[in-house]
C-alpha positions in Angstrom: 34.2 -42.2 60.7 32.5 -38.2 62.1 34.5 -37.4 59.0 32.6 -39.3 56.2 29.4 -39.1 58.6 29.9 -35.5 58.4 30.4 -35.8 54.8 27.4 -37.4 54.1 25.4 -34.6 56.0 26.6 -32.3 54.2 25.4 -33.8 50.5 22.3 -34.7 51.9 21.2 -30.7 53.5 22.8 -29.9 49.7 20.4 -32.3 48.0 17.4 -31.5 50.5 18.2 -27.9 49.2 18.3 -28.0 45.9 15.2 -30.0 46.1 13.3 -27.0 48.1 14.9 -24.6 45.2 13.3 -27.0 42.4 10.0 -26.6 44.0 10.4 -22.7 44.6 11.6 -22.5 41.3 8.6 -24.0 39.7 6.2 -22.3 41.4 7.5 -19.0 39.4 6.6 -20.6 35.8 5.5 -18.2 33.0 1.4 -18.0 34.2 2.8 -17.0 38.1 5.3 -14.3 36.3 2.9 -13.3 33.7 0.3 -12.7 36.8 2.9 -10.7 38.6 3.8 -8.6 35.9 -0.3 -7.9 35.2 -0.2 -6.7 39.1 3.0 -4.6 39.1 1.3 -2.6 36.2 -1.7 -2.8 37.0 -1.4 -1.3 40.8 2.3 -0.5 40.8 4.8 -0.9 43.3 1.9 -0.1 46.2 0.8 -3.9 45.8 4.2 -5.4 47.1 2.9 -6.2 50.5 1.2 -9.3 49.0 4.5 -11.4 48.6 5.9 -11.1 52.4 1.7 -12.1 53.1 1.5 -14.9 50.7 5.2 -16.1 52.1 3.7 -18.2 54.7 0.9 -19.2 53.1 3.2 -20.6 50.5 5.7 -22.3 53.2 2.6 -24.3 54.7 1.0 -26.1 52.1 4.5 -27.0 49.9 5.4 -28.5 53.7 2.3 -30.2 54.0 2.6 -32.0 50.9 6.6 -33.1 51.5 5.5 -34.0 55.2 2.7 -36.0 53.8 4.9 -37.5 51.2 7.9 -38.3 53.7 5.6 -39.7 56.6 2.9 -41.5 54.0 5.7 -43.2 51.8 3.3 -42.1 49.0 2.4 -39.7 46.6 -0.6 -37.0 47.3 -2.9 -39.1 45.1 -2.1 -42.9 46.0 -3.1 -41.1 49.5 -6.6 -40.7 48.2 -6.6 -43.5 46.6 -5.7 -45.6 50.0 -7.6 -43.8 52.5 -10.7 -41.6 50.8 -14.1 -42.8 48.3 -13.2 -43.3 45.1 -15.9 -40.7 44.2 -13.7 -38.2 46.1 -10.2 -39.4 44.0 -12.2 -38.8 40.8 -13.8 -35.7 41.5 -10.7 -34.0 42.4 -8.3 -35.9 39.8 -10.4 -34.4 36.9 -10.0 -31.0 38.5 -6.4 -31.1 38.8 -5.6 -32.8 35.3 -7.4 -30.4 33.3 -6.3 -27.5 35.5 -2.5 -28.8 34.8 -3.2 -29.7 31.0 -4.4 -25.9 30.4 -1.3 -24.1 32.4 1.0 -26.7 30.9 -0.1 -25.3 27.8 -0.2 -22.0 28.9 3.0 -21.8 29.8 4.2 -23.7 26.2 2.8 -20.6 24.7 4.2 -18.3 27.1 7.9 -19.5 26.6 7.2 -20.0 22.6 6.2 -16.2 22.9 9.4 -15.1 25.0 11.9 -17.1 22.1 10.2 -15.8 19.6 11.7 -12.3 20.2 14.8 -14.4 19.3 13.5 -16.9 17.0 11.9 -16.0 14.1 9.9 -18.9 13.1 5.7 -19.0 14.1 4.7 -19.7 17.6 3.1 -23.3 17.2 6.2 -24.6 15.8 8.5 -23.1 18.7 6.0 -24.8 20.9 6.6 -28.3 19.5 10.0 -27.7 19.7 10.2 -27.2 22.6 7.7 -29.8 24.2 9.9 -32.4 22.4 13.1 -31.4 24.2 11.7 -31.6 27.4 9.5 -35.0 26.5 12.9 -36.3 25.9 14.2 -35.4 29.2 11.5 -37.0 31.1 11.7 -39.8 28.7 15.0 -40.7 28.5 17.1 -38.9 31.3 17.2 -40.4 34.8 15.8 -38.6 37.7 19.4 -37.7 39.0 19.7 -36.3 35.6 16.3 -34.6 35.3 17.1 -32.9 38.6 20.7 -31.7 37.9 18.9 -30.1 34.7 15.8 -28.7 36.9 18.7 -27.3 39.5 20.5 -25.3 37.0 17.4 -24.2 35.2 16.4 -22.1 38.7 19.5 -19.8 38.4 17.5 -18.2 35.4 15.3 -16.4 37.9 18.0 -14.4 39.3 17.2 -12.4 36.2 14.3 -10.8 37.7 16.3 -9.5 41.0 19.0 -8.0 37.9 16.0 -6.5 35.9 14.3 -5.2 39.5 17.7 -3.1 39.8 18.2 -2.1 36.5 14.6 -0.7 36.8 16.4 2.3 39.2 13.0 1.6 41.5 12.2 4.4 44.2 13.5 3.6 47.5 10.6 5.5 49.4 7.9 3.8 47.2 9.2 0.4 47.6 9.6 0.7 51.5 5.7 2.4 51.8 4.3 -0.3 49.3 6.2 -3.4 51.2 5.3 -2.1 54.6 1.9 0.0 54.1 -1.1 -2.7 52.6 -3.5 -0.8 50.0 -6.6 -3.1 49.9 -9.5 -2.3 47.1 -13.0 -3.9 47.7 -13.2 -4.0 43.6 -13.5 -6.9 40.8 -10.1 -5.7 39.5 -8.4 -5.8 42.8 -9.9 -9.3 44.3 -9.3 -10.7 41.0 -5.5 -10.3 40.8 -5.4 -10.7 44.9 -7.0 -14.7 43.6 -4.6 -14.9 41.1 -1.4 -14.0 42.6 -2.6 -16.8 45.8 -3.6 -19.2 43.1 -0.6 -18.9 40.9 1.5 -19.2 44.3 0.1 -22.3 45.3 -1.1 -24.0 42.5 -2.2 -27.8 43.0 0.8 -29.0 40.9 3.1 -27.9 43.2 1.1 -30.0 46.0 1.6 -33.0 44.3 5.4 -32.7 42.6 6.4 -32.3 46.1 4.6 -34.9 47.6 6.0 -37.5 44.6 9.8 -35.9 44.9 10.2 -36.6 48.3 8.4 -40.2 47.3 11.5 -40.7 44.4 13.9 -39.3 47.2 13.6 -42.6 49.1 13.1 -44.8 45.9 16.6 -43.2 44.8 17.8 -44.6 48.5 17.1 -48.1 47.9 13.1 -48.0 49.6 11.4 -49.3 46.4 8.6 -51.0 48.4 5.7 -48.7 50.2 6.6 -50.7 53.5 10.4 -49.3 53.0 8.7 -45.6 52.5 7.0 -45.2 55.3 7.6 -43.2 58.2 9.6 -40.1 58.7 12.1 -39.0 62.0 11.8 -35.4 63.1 15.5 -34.8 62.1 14.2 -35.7 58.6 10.9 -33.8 58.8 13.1 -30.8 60.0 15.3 -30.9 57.5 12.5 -30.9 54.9 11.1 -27.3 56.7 14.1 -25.9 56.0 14.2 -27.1 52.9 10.9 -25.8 51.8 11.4 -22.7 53.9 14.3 -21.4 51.2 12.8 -23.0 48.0 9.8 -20.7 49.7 11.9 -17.8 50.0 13.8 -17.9 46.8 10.4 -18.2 45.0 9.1 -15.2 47.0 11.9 -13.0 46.1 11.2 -14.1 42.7 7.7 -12.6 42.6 8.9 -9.3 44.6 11.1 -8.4 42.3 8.9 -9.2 39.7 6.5 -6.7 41.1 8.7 -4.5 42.1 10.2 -3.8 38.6 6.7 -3.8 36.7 5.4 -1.3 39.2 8.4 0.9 39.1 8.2 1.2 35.7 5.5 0.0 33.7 2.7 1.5 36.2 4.8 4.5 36.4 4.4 5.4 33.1 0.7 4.4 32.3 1.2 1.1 31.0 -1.2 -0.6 32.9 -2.7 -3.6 30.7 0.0 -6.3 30.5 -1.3 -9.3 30.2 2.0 -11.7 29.7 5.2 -12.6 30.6 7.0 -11.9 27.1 4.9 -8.7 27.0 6.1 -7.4 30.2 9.4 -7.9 28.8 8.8 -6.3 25.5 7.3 -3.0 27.5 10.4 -2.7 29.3 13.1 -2.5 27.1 12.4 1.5 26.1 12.1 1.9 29.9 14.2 0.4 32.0 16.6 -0.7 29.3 17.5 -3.7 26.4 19.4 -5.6 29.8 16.3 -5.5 31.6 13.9 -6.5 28.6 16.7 -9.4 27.9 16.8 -10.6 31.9 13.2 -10.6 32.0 12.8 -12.9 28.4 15.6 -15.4 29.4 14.1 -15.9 33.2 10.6 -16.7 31.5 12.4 -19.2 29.1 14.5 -20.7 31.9 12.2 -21.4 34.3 9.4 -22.8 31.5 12.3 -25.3 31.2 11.4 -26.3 34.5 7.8 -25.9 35.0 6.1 -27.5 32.1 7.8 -31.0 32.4 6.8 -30.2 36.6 3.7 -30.1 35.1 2.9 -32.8 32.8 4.9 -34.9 35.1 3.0 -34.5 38.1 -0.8 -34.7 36.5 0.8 -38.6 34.9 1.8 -39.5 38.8 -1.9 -38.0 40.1 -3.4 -40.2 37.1 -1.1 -43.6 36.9 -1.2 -43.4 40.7 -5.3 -43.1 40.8 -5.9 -46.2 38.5 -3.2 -47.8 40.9 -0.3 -48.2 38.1 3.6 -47.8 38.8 4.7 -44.3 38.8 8.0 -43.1 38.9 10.8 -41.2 37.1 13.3 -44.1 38.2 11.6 -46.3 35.9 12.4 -46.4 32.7 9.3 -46.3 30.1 8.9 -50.2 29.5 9.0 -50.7 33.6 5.9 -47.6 33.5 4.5 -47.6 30.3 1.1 -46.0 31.5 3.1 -43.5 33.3 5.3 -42.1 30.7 2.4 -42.4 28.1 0.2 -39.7 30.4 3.3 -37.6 30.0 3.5 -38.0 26.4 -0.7 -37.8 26.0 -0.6 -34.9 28.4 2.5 -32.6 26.6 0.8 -33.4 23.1 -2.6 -32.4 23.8 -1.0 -29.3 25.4 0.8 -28.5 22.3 -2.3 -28.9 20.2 -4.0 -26.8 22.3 -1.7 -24.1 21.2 -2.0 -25.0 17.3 -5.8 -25.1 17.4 -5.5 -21.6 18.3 -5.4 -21.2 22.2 -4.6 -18.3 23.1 -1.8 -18.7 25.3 -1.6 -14.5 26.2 -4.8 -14.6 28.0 -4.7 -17.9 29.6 -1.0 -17.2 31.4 -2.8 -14.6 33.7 -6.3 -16.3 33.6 -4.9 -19.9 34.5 -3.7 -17.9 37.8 -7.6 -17.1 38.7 -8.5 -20.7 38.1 -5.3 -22.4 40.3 -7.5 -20.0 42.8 -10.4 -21.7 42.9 -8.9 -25.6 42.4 -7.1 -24.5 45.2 -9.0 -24.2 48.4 -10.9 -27.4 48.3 -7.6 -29.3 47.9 -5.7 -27.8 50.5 -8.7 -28.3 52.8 -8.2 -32.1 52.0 -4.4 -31.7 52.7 -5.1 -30.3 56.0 -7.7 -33.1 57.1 -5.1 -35.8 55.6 -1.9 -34.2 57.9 -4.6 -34.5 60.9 -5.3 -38.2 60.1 -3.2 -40.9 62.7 -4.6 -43.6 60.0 -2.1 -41.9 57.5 0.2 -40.1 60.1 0.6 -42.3 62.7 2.3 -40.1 65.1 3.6 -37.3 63.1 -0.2 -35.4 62.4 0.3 -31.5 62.6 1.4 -29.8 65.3 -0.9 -26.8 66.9 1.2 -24.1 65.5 1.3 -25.8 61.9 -2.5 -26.4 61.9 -2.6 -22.6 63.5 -0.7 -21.9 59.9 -2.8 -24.3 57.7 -6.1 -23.4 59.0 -5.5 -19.5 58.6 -4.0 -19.9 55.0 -7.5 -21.9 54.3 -9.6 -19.9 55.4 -7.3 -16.6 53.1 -7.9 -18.5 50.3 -11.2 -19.7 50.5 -12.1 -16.0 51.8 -10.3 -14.0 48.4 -11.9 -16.4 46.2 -15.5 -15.5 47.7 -14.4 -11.9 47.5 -14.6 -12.4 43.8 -17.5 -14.2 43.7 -18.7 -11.4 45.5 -17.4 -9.0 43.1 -18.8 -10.9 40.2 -22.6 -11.3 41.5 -22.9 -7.6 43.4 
């Protein structure tokens, strides 16, 4: 009997894991790695410190939203929709639909881009492609299946750490550029500061984490909110662990990205990189055809990943504001609403990208504006993991609200730097 107990331990810290790695994983879609690539050649390897700062920032609110999904027994937005004015659910659901919409598309262009170094055939078409192999997956695959796929699809980011190496960065440099922060009071330095902590916690990360943990306990039999709700400390520790290595994995990811830019597109003048795919082109006649490949195939893994994360978790924030059933365990006649705001929201995302959106720009530009969408949602997360009406007893702690509060305050503070910037 300790035997099968112990067993069954041991597949669920495996599952809570690979859960955390899903989330890191899509964190680092093709706008956050086209963003890190802009800083590594843009300021070189003496911007590093930012990922070991972000780190925490980045642990907090993806714990926040898996807390509030575990102890609520609902997603971030059925939340609002429960315990806040409708004018409030509204006001931010418009935000956060378009925001993901945009990237979503983005990021469609981004991995079109990356395969067309592969493929030759015209971007648009690439991009329809490719948003009807992953509409199928949502569609038709369960969510066991859909996160097997999402699981393997994170091992393509272990290309950057391979392409960071095969860059031959300086030791020296690295170490003085981790350890030694170089801050600029300039438009150019606030702007990538806001994009790198936008593109890092970008609101659709908030809610795909809130919603997985909310299919977690639908896959375990707790179909009905009054099954969902509550969460023991075991459980909630568990889930810090979890979302401490997703957290870590999808730090690395950046660092290395950074590192590998700096090292060797800022060291040799090439300072205006504005995408993924270009970083990767730029690298091959400097750090070698391995690197450029790594690079290419980690930006059209992990867009593999993201965009379904995406469209995915903008059709649970709108099915789950109007009060409709939500769910990847459903199949599409037991959700129809559901799966037809992922269909309505990948389609518009691919026109989008035939009407001519540009796709370059937008990868590190979506970054800036995941900067600004951010603070005021965080700042609800925060008041929600304080409320006992949601809580009950398991409302922050004083050393997680120490955290919370302080990564509020960062990103509310870099995004008036810019402002700043912009009106001075």
């Amino acid at each position: 009997m300790s035997g099968d107990n112990e067993t069954e331990k041991k597949q669920g810290l495996g599952k809570a894991i690979g859960l955390g790695i899903i989330t890191g994983a899509a964190d680092d879609d093709p706008s956050a790695i086209g963003t890190y690539a802009s800083a590594g050649a843009q300021f070189g390897t003496a911007i590093l410190w930012l990922a070991p700062v972000v780190l925490p920032m980045m642990f907090t609110v993806v714990y926040l939203s898996s807390k509030l999904g575990q102890v609520s027994g609902r997603g971030l937005f059925q939340v609002i929709r429960d315990f806040y004015p409708r004018w409030l659910l509204w006001a931010v659901l418009v935000g956060v639909t378009i925001g993901n919409t945009i990237e979503a598309a983005a990021d469609l262009g981004g991995m079109a881009a990356a395969l067309g170094i592969f493929i030759a055939l015209p971007i648009p078409w690439i991009v329809a492609a490719v948003a009807a192999a992953l509409l199928a997956l949502q569609m038709f695959g369960s969510y066991a299946t859909i996160r097997s796929v999402f699981r393997w699809l994170t091992l393509a980011l272990l290309a950057y750490v391979a392409a960071a190496l095969l860059a031959r960065p300086n030791p020296g440099e690295i170490l003085r550029g981790t350890l030694l922060p170089t801050v600029r009071f300039d438009r150019d330095f606030l702007s990538i500061v806001v994009a790198i902590i936008g593109t890092s916690l970008s609101a659709y990360i908030y809610t795909w984490e809130s919603n997985q943990q909310v299919e977690e306990k639908i896959e375990d039999g707790k179909t009905r909110l009054s099954q969902r709700i509550g969460a023991s400390n075991s459980e909630l520790a568990r889930s810090r662990r979890d979302v401490l290595i997703g957290m870590l994995f999808s730090n690395a990811v950046m660092y290395f990205i950074l590192m590998s830019t700096g090292a060797t597109l800022h060291a040799h003048g090439q300072t205006n990189i504005e995408t993924a795919a270009q970083a990767a082109e730029a690298l091959r006649p400097l750090a070698g055809e391995g690197a450029s490949v790594l690079f290419t195939v980690g930006i059209i893994g992990v867009g593999f990943l993201a965009v379904p994360v995406m469209t995915a978790g903008a059709a649970y924030d709108l099915a789950q504001a109007f009060g409709w059933k939500a769910s990847l365990h459903a199949r599409p006649g037991e959700a129809p609403a559901f799966y037809w705001f992922i269909a309505g929201l990948t389609a518009i995302a691919v026109v989008l990208n035939f009407l001519g959106f540009n796709p370059m720009r937008a990868l590190v530009w979506s970054g800036i504006v995941q900067g600004f969408s951010t603070p005021p949602l965080l700042l609800l997360i925060m008041l929600m993991t304080n409320s006992r009406r949601i809580m009950g007893d398991k409302v922050n702690s004083r050393w997680m609200n120490a955290l919370g509060w302080i990564t509020t305050t960062a990103v509310f503070s870099a995004s008036a730097g810019l402002v700043a910037t912009w009106l001075l």
